[in-house]
C-alpha positions in Angstrom: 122.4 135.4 126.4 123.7 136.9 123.0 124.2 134.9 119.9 126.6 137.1 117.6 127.6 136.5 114.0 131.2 138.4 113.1 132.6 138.1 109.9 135.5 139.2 107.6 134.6 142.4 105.4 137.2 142.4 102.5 138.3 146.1 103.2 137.3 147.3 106.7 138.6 143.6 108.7 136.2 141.9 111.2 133.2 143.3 112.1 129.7 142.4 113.3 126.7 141.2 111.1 124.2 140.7 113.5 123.8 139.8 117.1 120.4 138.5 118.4 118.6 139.4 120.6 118.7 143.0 119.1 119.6 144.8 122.4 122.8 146.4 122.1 126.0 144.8 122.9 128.5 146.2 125.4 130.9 148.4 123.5 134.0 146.3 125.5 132.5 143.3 124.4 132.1 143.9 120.6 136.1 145.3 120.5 136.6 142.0 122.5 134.6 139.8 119.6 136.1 141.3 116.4 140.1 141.1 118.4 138.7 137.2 118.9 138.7 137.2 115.0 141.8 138.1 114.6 143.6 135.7 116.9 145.7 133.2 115.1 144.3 130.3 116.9 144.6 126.8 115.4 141.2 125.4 116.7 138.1 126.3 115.6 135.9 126.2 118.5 137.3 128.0 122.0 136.0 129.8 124.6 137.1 133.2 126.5 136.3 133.8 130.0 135.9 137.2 131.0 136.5 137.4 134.8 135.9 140.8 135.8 132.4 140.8 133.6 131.5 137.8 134.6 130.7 136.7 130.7 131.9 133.1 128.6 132.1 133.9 125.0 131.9 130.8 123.4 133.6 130.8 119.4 132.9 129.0 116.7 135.2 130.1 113.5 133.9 129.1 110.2 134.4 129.3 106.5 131.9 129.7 104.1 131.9 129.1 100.0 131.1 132.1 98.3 131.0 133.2 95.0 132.5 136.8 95.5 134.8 136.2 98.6 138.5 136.2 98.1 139.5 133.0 97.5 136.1 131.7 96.9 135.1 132.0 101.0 133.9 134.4 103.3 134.9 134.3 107.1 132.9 133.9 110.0 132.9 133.3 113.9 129.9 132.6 115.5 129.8 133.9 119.3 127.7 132.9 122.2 127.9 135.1 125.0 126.7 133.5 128.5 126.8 134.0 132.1 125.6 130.8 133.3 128.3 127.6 133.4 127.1 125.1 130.5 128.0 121.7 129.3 130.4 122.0 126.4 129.1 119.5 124.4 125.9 121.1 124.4 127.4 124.2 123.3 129.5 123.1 120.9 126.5 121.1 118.8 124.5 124.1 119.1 127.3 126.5 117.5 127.9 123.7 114.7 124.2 123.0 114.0 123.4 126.5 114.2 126.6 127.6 111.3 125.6 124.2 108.9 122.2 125.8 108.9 123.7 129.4 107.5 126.2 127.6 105.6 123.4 125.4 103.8 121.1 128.2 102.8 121.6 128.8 99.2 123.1 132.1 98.7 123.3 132.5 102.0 126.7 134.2 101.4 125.5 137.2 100.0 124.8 138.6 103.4 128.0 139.0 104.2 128.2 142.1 101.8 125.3 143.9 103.9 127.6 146.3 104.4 129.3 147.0 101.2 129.2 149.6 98.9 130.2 147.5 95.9 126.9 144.7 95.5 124.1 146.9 97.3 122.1 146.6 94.3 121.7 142.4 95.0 118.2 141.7 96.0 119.7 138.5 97.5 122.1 140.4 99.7 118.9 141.5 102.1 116.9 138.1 101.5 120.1 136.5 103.1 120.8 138.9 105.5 116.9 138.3 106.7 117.7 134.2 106.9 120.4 134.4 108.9 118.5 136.6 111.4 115.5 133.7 111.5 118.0 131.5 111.9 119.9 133.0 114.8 116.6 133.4 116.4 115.5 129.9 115.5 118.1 128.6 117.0 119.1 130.9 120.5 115.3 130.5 120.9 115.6 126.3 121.0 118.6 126.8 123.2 116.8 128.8 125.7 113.8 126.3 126.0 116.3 123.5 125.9 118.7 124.8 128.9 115.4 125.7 130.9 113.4 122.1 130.7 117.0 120.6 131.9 117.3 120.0 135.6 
């Protein structure tokens, strides 16, 4: 099970903040994740079977406010990727309790410019960058013990 974070970068388009756990993702699967981002889909939360992998990436797009973002908001999707069948409302309030925690961290915005060249000298940048990674593990690890105590 992978819980991924992809965002909008400004210049380059979608990519990948952070995935947890830190193994590294299929190569397929992260061109899969950032063309998922792209998609002009009307609904916010969807899933994507892949068949011949035998994966379920389950979306959940987001915005978030931000001071320096175009338009005052900064893009995200968060992804989790699964084998197992699940129950889809269990999925879905984990992906929404799991983005209202990034989106109610103060600041939290700022590490979506991890990767840019333009405010690398924002102490805040790296402090956020380091919530959002507790939180992802916070979370995927309270999913795990929740999907294993049910029958």
């Amino acid at each position: 099970m992978h819980l991924v974070l992809t965002y909008f970068h400004q210049i380059k388009g979608p990519e990948i903040l952070v995935s947890y756990p830190d193994a590294k993702l299929e190569e397929d699967i992260i061109e899969k994740l950032i063309r998922f981002f792209d998609l002009d889909i009307n609904e916010t939360f969807f899933e994507i079977i892949l068949i011949n992998k035998h994966k379920r990436i389950i979306n959940l797009y987001f915005e978030l406010p931000s001071e320096w973002g175009r338009g005052g908001l900064e893009l995200g999707m968060l992804s989790l990727i699964m084998k197992e069948k699940y129950k889809s409302r269990l999925i879905y309030t984990f992906l929404v309790d799991t983005v209202h925690k990034i989106i109610t961290s103060e600041n939290i915005f700022k590490a979506f410019y991890k990767n840019d060249d333009f405010h690398d000298n924002d102490i805040e940048i790296d402090l956020g960058f380091e919530a959002i990674k507790k939180i992802l593990f916070n979370c995927l690890s309270s999913l795990i013990n929740r999907l294993k105590s049910r029958p």
